[in-house]
N, C-alpha and C positions, 0 to 999 in steps of 0.2 A: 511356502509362506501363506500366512490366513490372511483377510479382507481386512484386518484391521492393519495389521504390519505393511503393508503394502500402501492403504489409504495413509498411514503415519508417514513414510515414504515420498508420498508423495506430497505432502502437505509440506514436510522438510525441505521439498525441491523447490515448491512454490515460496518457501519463506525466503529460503536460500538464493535465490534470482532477484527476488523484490531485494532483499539488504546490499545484495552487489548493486543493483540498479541504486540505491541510495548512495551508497559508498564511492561509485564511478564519479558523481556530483559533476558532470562536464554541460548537460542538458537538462534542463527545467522538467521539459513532458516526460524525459526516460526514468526524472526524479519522480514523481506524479504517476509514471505506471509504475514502479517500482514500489510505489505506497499500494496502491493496489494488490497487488503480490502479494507483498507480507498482510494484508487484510484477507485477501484466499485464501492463504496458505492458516493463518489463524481458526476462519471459518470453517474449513477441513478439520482441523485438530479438534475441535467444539464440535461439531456432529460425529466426528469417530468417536470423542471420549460419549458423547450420548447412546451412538451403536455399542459400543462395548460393556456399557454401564445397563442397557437395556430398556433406556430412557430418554427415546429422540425427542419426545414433546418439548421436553425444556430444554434441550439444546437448541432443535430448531426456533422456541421464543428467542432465547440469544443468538442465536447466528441472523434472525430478522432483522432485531433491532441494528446489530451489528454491520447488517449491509445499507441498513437506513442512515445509520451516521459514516458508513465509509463513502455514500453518495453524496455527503454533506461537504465532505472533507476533502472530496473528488470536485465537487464545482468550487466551494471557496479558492481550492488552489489552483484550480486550471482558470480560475478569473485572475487569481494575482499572476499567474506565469503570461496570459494577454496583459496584462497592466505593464510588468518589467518589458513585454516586445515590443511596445507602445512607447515605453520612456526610455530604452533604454536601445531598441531597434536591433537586440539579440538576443537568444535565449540560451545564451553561457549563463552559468550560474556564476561563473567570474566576475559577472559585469556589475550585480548587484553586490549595490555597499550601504552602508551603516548612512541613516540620514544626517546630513552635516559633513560627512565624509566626500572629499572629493574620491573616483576614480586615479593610481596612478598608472 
């Protein structure tokens, strides 16, 4: 296998984990690294296609800004996952409901 197939690979694995970590939806933080994941695993695929294309400069622009708004995205939600512990004194994603909505 060449560096590219193998990096593709691998980036698959890293997307692959993050969407199960979404999809499992039982914990708040495993949802929250789980977006992370599929944001690696994206980043990976965007510098292999720039190694293969022979043109990391402008991947590497995009994968920068890319890690700047997945920081962005990473504290927004790890302040709302402290918010729901705070009001809700769990971090089930069960627990959280539609405003107006009671809990049954």
């Amino acid at each position: 296998m060449n560096t590219t197939a193998i990096l593709l690979a691998i980036s698959a694995g890293l997307f692959a984990v993050g969407l199960a970590g979404l999809i499992g939806r039982t914990h708040l933080i495993r949802m929250v690294i789980g977006l992370e994941f599929l944001g690696k695993g994206a980043s990976l695929v965007l510098i292999t296609a720039g190694y293969a294309a022979g043109d990391t400069g402008i991947s590497q622009a995009v994968v920068f800004t890319l890690i700047t708004i997945e920081a962005v995205v990473a504290a927004v939600a790890l302040a709302l996952v402290i918010l729901v512990k705070r009001t809700s004194g769990s971090l089930d994603s069960s627990m959280v409901t539609t405003p107006g909505k009671e809990a049954s």
